[in-house]
C-alpha positions in Angstrom: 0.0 0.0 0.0 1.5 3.2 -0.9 -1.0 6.1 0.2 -0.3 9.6 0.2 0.3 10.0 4.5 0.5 7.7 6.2 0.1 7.6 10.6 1.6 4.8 12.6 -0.6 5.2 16.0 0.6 3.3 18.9 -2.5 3.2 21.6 -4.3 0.3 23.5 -7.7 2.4 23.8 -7.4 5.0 20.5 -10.5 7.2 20.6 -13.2 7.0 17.6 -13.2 10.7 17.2 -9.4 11.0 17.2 -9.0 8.3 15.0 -11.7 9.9 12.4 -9.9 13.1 12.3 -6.9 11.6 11.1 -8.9 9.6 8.8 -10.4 12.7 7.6 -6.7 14.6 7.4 -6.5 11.7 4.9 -3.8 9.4 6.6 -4.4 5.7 6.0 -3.7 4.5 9.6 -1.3 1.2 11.4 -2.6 0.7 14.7 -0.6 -0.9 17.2 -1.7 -2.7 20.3 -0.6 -4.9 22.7 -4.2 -6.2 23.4 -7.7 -6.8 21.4 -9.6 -4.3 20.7 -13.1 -3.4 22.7 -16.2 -3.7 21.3 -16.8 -0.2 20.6 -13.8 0.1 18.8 -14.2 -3.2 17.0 -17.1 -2.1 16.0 -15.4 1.0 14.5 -12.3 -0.2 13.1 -15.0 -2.5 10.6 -17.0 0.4 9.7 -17.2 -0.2 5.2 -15.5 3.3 5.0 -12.6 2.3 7.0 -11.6 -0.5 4.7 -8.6 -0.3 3.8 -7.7 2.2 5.6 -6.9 0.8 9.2 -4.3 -1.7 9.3 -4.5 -2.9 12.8 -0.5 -4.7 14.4 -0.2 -6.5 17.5 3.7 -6.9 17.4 6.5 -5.9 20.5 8.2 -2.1 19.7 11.6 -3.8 19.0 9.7 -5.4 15.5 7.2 -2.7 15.3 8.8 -0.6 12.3 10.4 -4.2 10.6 6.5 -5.2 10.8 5.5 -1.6 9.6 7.7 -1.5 6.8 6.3 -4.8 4.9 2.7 -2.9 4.1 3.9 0.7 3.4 6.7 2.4 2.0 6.8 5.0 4.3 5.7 6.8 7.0 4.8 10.3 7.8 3.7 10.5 11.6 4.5 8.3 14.8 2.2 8.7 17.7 2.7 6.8 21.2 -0.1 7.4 23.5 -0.3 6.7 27.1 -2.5 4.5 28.1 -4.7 5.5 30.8 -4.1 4.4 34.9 -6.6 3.7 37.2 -6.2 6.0 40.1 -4.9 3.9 43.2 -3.2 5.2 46.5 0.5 5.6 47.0 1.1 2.7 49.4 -1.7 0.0 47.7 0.2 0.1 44.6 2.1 -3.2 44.3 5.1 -3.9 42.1 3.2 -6.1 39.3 0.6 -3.2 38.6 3.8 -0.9 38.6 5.6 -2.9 36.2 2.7 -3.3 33.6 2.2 0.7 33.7 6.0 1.2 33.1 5.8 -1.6 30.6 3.4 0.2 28.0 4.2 3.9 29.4 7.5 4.4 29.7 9.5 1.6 28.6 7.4 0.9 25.1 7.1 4.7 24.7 11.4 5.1 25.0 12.0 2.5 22.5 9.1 3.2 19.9 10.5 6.8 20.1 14.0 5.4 19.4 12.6 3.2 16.4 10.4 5.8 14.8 13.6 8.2 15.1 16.1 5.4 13.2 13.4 4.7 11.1 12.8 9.1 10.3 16.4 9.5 10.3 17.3 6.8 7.8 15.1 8.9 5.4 16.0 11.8 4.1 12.6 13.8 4.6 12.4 12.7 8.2 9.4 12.5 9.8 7.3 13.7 12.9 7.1 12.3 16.4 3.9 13.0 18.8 4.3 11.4 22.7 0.7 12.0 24.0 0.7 11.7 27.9 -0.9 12.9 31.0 -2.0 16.4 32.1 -0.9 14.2 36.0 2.6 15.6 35.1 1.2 19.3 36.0 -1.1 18.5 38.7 -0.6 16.7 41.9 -3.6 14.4 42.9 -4.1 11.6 45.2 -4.0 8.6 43.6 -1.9 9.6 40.5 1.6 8.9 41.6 2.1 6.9 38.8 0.4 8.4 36.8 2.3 11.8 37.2 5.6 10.5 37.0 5.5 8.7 34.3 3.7 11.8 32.2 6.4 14.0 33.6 8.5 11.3 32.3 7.5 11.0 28.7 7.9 15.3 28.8 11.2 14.9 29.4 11.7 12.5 26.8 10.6 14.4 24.3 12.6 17.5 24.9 15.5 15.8 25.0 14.2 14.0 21.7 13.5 17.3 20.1 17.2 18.6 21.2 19.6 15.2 19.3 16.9 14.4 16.9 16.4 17.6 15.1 19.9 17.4 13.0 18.2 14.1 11.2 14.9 15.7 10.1 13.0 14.6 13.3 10.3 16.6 14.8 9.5 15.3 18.4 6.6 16.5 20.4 4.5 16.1 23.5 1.1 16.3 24.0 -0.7 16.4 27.7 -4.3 15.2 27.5 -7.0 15.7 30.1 -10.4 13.7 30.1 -11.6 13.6 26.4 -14.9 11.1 26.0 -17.0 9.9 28.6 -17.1 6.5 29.4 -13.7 5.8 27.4 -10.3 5.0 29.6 -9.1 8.3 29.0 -11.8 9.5 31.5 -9.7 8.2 34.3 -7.1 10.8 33.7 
């Protein structure tokens, strides 16, 4: 498939509406997950005027771009989101639920930033890099310990990002997100 843009989205629970608008924009779409889909967005992703345009990968980051690269010739945007964490106090939090938020969060987010950037600097046009994360980084809450730090986290990664990547043609940014849709994980933040 060789379309005009083309937007490699890395988000367990992507929203509809966000999705569309990048549909709209006229991007044809590579989703990345590390779990199924939900109904609703089952139910979404095989909507008739999708096909074709939503090519969904279930892969680890270190394979992610190899994977990418056997459907499309290239790629014009990279977004990692941050998958939403369910408010929990300080001291309940035990190391397994740690681990598996700084397993998608942090440590996927690091080394799907460092892919996209080989990937970007390796052609000459580079490419564009969007982290979306947390507006926990700004506020302090109870309940959002990790949360926060792991938003304040992914900011710093991308300014550093944005400061060595720039030379190759890579554009790196952040993005903190609030509450969007109701009922959808990213209520929790």
């Amino acid at each position: 498939m060789n379309p005009q843009k083309v937007c490699l989205i890395s988000d367990n629970h992507p929203s509809s509406l966000f999705l569309t608008e990048l549909l709209q924009r006229g991007y044809a779409l590579i989703l990345h997950q590390t779990v199924p889909p939900d109904k609703k967005l089952s139910d979404f992703l095989n909507l008739p005027q999708w096909e074709g345009k939503i090519l969904r990968l279930q892969t680890a980051p270190s394979g992610l771009f190899s994977e990418f690269q056997q459907h499309y010739d290239h790629l014009d945007l990279y977004i990692k989101a941050f998958s939403p964490i369910k408010p929990k106090p300080f001291l309940e939090i035990t190391e397994d639920e740690f681990q598996e938020d700084n397993l998608w969060n942090w440590k996927s987010a690091f080394f799907c930033l460092c892919e996209a950037a080989r990937y970007f600097s390796q052609d000459s046009g580079g490419g564009s890099i969007i982290l979306l994360s947390s507006t926990d980084q700004k506020f302090t809450r109870p309940g959002r310990v990790i949360s926060g730090t792991i938003s304040a986290a992914l900011s710093k990664l991308v300014q550093y990002a944005g400061a060595e990547l720039g030379r190759y043609g890579v554009q790196a940014n952040g993005i903190a997100v609030g509450g969007t849709e109701e009922n959808s994980p990213w209520a929790l933040c």
